[in-house]
FIVEXKE-659941 format. One record per residue (C-alpha): x, z, y. Coordinates in steps of 0.1 Angstrom, whole numbers, padded with zeros to 4 digits, always signed. Layout:
XZY
...
# end
This chain:
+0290+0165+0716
+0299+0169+0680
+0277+0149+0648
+0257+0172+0626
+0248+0159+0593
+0207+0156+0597
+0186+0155+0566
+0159+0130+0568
+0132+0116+0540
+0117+0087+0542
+0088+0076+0524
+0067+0043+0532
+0070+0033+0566
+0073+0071+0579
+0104+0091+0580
+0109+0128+0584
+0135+0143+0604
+0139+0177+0591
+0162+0190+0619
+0137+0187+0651
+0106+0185+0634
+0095+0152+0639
+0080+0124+0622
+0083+0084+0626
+0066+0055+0618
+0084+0020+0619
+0104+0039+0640
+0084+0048+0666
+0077+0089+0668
+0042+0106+0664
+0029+0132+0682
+0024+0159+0662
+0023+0196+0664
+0059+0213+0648
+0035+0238+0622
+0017+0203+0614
+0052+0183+0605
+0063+0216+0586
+0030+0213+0567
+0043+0178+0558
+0079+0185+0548
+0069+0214+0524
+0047+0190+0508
+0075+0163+0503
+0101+0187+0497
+0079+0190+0464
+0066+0156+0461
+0051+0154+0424
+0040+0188+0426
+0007+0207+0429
+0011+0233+0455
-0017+0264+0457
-0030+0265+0491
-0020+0303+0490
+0017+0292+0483
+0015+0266+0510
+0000+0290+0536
+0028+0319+0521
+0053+0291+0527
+0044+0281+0564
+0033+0314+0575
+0053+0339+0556
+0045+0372+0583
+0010+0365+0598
-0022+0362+0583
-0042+0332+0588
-0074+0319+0571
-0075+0285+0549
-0090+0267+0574
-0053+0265+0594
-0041+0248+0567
-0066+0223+0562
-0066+0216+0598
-0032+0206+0594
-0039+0184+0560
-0066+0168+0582
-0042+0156+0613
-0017+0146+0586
-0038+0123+0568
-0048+0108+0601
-0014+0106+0612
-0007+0089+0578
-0031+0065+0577
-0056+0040+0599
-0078+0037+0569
-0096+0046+0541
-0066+0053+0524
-0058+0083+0541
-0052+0105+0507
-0028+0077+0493
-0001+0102+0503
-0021+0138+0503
-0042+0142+0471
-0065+0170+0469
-0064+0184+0434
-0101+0205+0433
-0098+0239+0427
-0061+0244+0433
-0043+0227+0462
-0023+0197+0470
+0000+0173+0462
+0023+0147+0481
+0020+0115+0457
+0043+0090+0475
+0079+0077+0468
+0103+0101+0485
+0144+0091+0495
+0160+0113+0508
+0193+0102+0529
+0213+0121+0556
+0227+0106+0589
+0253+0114+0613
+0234+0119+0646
+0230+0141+0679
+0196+0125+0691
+0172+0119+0665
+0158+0096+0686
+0188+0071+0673
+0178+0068+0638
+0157+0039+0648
+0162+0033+0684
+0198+0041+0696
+0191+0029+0729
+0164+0056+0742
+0173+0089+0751
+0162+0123+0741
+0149+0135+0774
+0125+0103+0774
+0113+0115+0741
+0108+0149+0748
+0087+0134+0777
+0065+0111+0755
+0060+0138+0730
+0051+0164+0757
+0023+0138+0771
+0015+0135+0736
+0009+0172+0727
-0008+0175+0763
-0030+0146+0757
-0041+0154+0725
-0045+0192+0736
-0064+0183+0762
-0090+0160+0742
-0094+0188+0712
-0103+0210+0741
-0129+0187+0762
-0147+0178+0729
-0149+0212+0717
-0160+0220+0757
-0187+0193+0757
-0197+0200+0723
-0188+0230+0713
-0168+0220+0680
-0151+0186+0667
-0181+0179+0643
-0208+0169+0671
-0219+0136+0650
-0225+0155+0616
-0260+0146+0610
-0265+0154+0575
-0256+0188+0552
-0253+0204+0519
-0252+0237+0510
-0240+0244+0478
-0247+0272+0454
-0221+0305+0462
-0204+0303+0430
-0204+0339+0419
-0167+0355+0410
-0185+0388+0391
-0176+0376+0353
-0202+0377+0334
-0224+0400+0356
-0255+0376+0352
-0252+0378+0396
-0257+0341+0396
-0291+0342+0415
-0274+0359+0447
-0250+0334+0452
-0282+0308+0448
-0303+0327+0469
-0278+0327+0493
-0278+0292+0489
-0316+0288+0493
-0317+0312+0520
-0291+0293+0546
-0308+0258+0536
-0340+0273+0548
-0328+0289+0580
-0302+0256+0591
-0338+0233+0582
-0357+0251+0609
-0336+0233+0637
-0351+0205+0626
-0316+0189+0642
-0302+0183+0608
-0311+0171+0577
-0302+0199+0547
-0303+0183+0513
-0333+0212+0495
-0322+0236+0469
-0336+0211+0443
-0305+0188+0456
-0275+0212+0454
-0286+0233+0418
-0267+0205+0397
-0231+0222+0415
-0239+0261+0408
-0215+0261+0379
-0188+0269+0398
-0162+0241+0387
-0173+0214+0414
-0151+0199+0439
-0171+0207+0471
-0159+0174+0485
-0170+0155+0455
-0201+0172+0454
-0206+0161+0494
-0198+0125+0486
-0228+0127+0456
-0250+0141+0480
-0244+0117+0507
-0236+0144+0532
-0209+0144+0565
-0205+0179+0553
-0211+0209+0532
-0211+0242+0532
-0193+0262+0505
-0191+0298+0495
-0181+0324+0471
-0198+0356+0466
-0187+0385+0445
-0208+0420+0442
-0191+0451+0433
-0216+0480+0433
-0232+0487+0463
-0212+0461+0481
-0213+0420+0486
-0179+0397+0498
-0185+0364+0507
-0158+0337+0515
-0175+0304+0532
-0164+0274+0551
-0178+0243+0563
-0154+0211+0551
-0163+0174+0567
-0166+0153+0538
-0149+0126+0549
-0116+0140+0556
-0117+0174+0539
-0114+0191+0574
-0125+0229+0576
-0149+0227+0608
-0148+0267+0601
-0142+0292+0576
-0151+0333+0575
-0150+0363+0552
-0174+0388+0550
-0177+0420+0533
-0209+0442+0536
-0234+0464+0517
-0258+0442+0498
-0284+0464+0521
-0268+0448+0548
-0277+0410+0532
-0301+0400+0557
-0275+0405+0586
-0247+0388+0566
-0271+0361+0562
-0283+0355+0598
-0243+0359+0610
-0233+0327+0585
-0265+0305+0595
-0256+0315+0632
-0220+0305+0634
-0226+0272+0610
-0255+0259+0636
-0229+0266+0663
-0199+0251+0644
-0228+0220+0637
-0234+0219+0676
-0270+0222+0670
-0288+0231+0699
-0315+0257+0691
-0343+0263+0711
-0355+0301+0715
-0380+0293+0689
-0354+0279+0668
-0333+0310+0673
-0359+0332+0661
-0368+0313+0631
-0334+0314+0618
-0330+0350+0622
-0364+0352+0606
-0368+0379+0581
-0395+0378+0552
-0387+0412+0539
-0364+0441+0553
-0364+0459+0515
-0333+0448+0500
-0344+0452+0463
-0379+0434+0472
-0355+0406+0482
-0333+0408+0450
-0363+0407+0427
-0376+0377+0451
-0339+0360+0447
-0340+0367+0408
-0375+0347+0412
-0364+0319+0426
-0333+0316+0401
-0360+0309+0372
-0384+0290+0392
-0356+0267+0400
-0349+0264+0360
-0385+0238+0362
-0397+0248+0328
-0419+0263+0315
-0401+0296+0303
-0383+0296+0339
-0420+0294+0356
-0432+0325+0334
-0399+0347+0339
-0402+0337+0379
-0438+0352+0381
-0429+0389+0366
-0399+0388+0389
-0421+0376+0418
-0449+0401+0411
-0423+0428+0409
-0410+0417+0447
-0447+0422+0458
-0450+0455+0441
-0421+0467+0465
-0432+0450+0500
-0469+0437+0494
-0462+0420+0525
-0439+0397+0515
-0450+0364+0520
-0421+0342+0504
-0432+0360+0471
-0465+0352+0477
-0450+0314+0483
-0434+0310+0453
-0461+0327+0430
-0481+0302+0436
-0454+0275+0431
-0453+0288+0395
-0487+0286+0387
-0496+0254+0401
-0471+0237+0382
-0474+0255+0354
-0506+0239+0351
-0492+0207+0354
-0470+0217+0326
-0501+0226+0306
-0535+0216+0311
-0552+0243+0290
-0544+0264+0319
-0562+0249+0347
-0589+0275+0346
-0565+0301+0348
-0537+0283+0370
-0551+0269+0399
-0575+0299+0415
-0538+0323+0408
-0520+0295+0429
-0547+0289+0450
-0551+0331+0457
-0518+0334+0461
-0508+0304+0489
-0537+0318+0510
-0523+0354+0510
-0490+0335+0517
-0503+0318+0545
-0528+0346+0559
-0493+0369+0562
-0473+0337+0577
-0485+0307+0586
-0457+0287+0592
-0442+0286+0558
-0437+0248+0551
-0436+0245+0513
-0471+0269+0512
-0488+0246+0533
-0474+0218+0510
-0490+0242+0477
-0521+0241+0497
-0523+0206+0504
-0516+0200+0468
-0543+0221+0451
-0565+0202+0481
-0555+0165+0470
-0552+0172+0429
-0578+0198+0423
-0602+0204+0452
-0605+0164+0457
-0611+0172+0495
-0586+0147+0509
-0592+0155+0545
-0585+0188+0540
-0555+0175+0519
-0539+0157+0546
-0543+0180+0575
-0519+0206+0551
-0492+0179+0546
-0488+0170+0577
-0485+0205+0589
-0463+0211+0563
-0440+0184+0568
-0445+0192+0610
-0431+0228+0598
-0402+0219+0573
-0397+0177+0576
-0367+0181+0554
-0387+0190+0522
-0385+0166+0495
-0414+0174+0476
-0436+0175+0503
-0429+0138+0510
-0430+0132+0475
-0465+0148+0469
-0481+0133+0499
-0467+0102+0492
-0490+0103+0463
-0519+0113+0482
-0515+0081+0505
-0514+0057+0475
-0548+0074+0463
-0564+0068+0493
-0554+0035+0502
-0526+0037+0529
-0500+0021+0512
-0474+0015+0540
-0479+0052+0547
-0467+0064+0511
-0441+0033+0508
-0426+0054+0539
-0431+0090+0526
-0412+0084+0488
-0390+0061+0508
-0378+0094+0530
-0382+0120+0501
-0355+0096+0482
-0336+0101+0510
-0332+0140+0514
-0326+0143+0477
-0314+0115+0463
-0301+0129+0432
-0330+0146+0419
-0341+0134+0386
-0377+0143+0390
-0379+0126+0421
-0361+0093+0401
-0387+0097+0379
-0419+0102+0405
-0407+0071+0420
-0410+0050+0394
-0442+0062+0386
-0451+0058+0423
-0437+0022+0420
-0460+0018+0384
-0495+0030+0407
-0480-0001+0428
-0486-0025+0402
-0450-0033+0408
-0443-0034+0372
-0404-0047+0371
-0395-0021+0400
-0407+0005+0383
-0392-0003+0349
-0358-0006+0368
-0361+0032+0381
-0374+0045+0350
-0346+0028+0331
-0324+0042+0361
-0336+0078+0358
-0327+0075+0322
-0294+0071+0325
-0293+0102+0346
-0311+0121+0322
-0318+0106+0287
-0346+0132+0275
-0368+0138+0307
-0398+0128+0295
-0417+0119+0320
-0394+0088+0331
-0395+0074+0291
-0435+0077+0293
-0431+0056+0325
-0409+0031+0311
-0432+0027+0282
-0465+0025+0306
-0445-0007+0322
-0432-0023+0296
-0467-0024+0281
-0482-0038+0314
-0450-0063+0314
-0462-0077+0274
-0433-0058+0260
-0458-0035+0239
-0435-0033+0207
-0410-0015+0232
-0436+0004+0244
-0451+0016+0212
-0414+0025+0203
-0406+0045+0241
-0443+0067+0231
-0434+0074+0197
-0394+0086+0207
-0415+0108+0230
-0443+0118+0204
-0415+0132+0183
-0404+0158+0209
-0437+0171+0216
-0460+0157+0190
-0492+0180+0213
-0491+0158+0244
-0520+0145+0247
-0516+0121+0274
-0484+0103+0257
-0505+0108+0222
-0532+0087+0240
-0508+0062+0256
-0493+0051+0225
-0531+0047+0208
-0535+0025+0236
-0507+0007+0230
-0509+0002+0193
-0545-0013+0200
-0534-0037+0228
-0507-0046+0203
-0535-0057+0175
-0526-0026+0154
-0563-0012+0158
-0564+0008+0129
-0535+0031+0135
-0549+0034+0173
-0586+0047+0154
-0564+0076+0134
-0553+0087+0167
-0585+0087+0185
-0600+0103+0155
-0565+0130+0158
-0577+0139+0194
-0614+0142+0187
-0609+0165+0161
-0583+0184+0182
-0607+0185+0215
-0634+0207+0189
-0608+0234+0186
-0585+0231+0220
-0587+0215+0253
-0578+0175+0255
-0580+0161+0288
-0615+0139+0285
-0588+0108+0307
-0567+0108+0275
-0597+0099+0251
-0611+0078+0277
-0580+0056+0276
-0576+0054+0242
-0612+0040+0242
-0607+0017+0271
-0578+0003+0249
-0601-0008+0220
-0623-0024+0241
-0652+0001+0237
-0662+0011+0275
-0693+0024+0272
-0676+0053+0256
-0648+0056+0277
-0669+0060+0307
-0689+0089+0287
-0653+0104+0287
-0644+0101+0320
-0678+0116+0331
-0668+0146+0312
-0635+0150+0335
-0654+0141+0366
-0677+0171+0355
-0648+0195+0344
-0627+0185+0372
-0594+0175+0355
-0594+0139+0365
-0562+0127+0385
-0576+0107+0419
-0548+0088+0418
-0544+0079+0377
-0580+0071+0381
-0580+0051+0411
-0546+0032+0401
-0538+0030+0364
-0539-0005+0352
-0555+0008+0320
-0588+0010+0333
-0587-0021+0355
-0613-0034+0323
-0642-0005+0338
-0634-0010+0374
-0660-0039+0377
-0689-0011+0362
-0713+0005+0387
-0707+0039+0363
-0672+0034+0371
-0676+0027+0407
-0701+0056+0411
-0674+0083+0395
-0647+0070+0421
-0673+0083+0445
-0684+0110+0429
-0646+0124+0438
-0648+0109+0469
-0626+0079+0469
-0637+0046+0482
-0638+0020+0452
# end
């Protein structure tokens, strides 16, 4: 048999033999599919540079047609093949956005040789190999296949998911909200299995800009996988690429295109939700089934003014809250049976009374009008009992009532972060600590990137008395956000408890320059300047708000603090009768905050914890 000059590269331990196909390693061959080894020499043949996942798939499949997924299949068994551990993208990088590189040391040599076999071990013979690698293939066929038998795909253990915003390829079209919508829609439908814990919207809104690395975004979020899309709408019409990548590795567990009318949304919808549970292996009961194929609305522009809701809700101002309630209003005005819309007006005005007490009058019987309709059309929506249970606990004060609705709520949707969050709350003011420690413990853990959830848990940790914790988190939300507010108010609340009241004073007054009306930060730092001897300063501000209460509303708590902090009680509990009587105390701030632990001894004081119905 005559030598042929075989071209071989070498890199590391492994070595490439271009001629057969096959890869080595110390040596010894590796069982890998031909397409997969051809994957691998395109990539060293350009080692250095980036390649486009469309060139790469042009290169290795120049006359068919095959989805992105083949290809990162292949990148998957590669870095496996390449690696034992952790290091598997030493050799394979994935640049985000554009493709992949091979980053290693190539040589390239050429050897005289019949058998490639004989580059390392002369002494065994071609046939044996062909064996080995045939028992290879076979094996390794035969174990994709039984795993994907028994389970149905090669991602049974994935336990936890993200789905990120659908990054929106319409330039400047202002489209964004349908590719969150979509977004908010499939976290809603894949949380009804109950099987798997989805990270909420109020997780995944940070990566709707369009220039994440859906990988890197996973890793943030603490995910085994994610789900990522685009979405582009051209008239009448909506496309939409997604796939499901495993975190870990960067394998595509499946990947589809669709393109419909944006009539057709609902069904385009329920097909993606459908083949992700079954690429997920969850195993939906028929309950399960018909709660993901669940439709709110069947009127398409009902649903876009609802999705266009939802975009400015999700913006958690102010201005976002307002914009969300014409655009909600507008959904109901189409189907007036449309009980998400319902939902989330009354999400807006409930916190847009938190965002401005003035409005409680106002506020709170909208929200409260508004969750009942919601619930009266469906009562299984999760985050409406939730609403409910909220205006119970913070408004209505009937904490029986309170925790019936947050248990349902979480029985209905246990993957909802606020939910945890709010009734963790609830369980502090009534006395079951171990209860809440668990509830903000597990609210931390679906969304563990959210800043307002940072910053409610150091406030959570301040109701604790647990002083140094909670000034850790606050500090710690900070440095995730420097100018949320509520976190700096925090940190100052603690600091003053811990005897650093010069840093307190200094934390209100960085606060009080950003919004010199808040009364309940205004009130905080009078308190402080009078625990900190400065008593005269701290009489100008109680004078301030006072004055201010003749011609606005001022919380009656605020002036009652600032006179607990100067030591004059009697009036402080004339103040705090005035909320009991107005119904804007807080259960919790008034059963907790360390402020008032002067009054707590007073039979006034214990007679207004009852008169909300809170043991003393």
């Amino acid at each position: 048999m005559s030598q042929q000059a075989t071209d071989l590269y070498e890199f590391g331990p492994f070595r490439i033999d271009t001629r057969n196909r096959l890869l080595f390693r110390d040596g010894k061959p590796i069982p890998l599919k031909p397409k997969v080894v051809e994957t691998l020499l395109v990539l060293v043949e350009n080692s250095g540079r980036v390649l486009g996942k469309d060139e790469l798939i042009q290169k290795l499949w120049p006359d068919s047609f095959v989805e992105e997924g083949n290809l990162t299949q292949n990148i998957y068994v590669l870095r496996k093949a390449l690696s034992d551990g952790p290091e598997s993208e030493a050799y394979i990088e994935t640049i985000p956005r554009r493709g992949y590189r091979f980053a290693g040391e190539v040589r390239k040599v050429t050897a005289e040789s019949s058998a490639p076999v004989a580059i390392a071990h002369p002494s065994v013979g071609w046939k044996w190999l062909a064996g080995f690698l045939l028992v290879g293939v076979v094996a390794v066929g035969l174990f994709w296949l039984l795993t994907r038998t028994k389970s149905g795909s090669s991602s049974a253990t994935i336990k936890t998911l993200a789905v990120l915003p659908f990054r929106s390829l319409t330039s400047g079209s202002g489209d964004n909200y349908i590719g969150q919508g979509m977004a908010d829609a499939l976290i809603t439908k894949l949380s009804n299995s109950q099987q798997i814990a989805v990270r909420p919207t109020s997780a995944v809104l940070r990566y709707g800009d369009g220039n994440q690395d859906p990988l890197a975004a996973g890793r943030a979020l603490d995910v085994e996988a994610v789900l990522d899309g685009k979405v582009q709408r051209e008239g009448g019409r909506v496309r939409v690429t997604v796939q499901l990548l495993r975190v870990s590795d960067g394998a595509s567990l499946w990947a589809e295109q669709y393109d419909e009318a944006f009539t057709n949304i609902f069904a385009l919808q329920d097909s993606i939700s459908a083949q992700a549970a079954r690429s997920l292996t969850l195993q939906l009961t028929g309950t399960q089934t018909a709660s993901m194929r669940k439709h709110y609305t069947e009127n398409a522009k009902a649903y876009e003014s609802y999705l266009q809701g939802r975009y400015f809700f999700n913006k958690r101002n102010a201005a976002g809250f307002k914009k969300a309630i014409e655009h909600f209003d507008h959904a109901l005005s189409i189907d007036s049976n449309y009980a998400l819309a319902y939902a989330g007006l009354a999400d807006c005005y409930i916190r847009l009374n938190e965002f401005a007490i003035p409005m409680t009058k106002e506020a709170v019987p909208h929200g409260r009008a508004a969750v009942m309709k919601a619930l009266e059309i469906d009562d299984t929506l999760g985050e409406a009992h939730a609403t409910l249970a909220f205006i119970k606990f913070r408004h209505d004060w009937d904490f029986a009532g309170a925790d019936a609705e947050f248990r349902r709520s979480l029985q209905l949707d246990p993957n909802y972060s606020e939910g945890h969050q709010w009734y963790a709350f609830y369980l502090l003011a009534v006395g079951r600590l171990n209860e809440g420690d668990a509830e903000i413990k597990r609210a931390q853990e679906l969304d563990p990137l959210s800043v307002s959830l940072n910053s409610n848990l150091a406030l959570y940790l301040f109701f604790r008395h647990q002083f140094d914790h909670s000034l850790t988190q606050s500090r710690k939300t900070l440095e995730m956000e420097p100018n949320f507010t509520l976190a700096r108010v925090t940190l100052g609340l603690n600091e003053e408890q811990l005897g650093l009241t010069k840093e307190a004073i200094a934390e209100f007054r960085k606060v009080g320059e950003t919004d010199p009306t808040d009364a309940a930060t205004t009130a905080a730092l009078g308190h402080a300047l009078a625990k900190n001897g400065q008593t005269a300063e701290a009489r100008i501000i109680l004078s301030d708000l006072r004055e201010r209460a003749k011609e606005a509303y001022v919380p009656p708590y605020s002036i009652a603090v600032l006179h607990a902090g100067l030591g004059e009680g009697s009036q402080a509990l004339d103040w705090l009768e005035r909320g009991l009587q107005d119904r804007s105390l807080r259960p919790l701030w008034l059963k907790l905050d360390p402020r008032l632990d002067s009054l707590r001894h007073e039979s006034r004081f214990i007679r207004l914890i009852q008169g909300m119905g809170l043991s003393s």
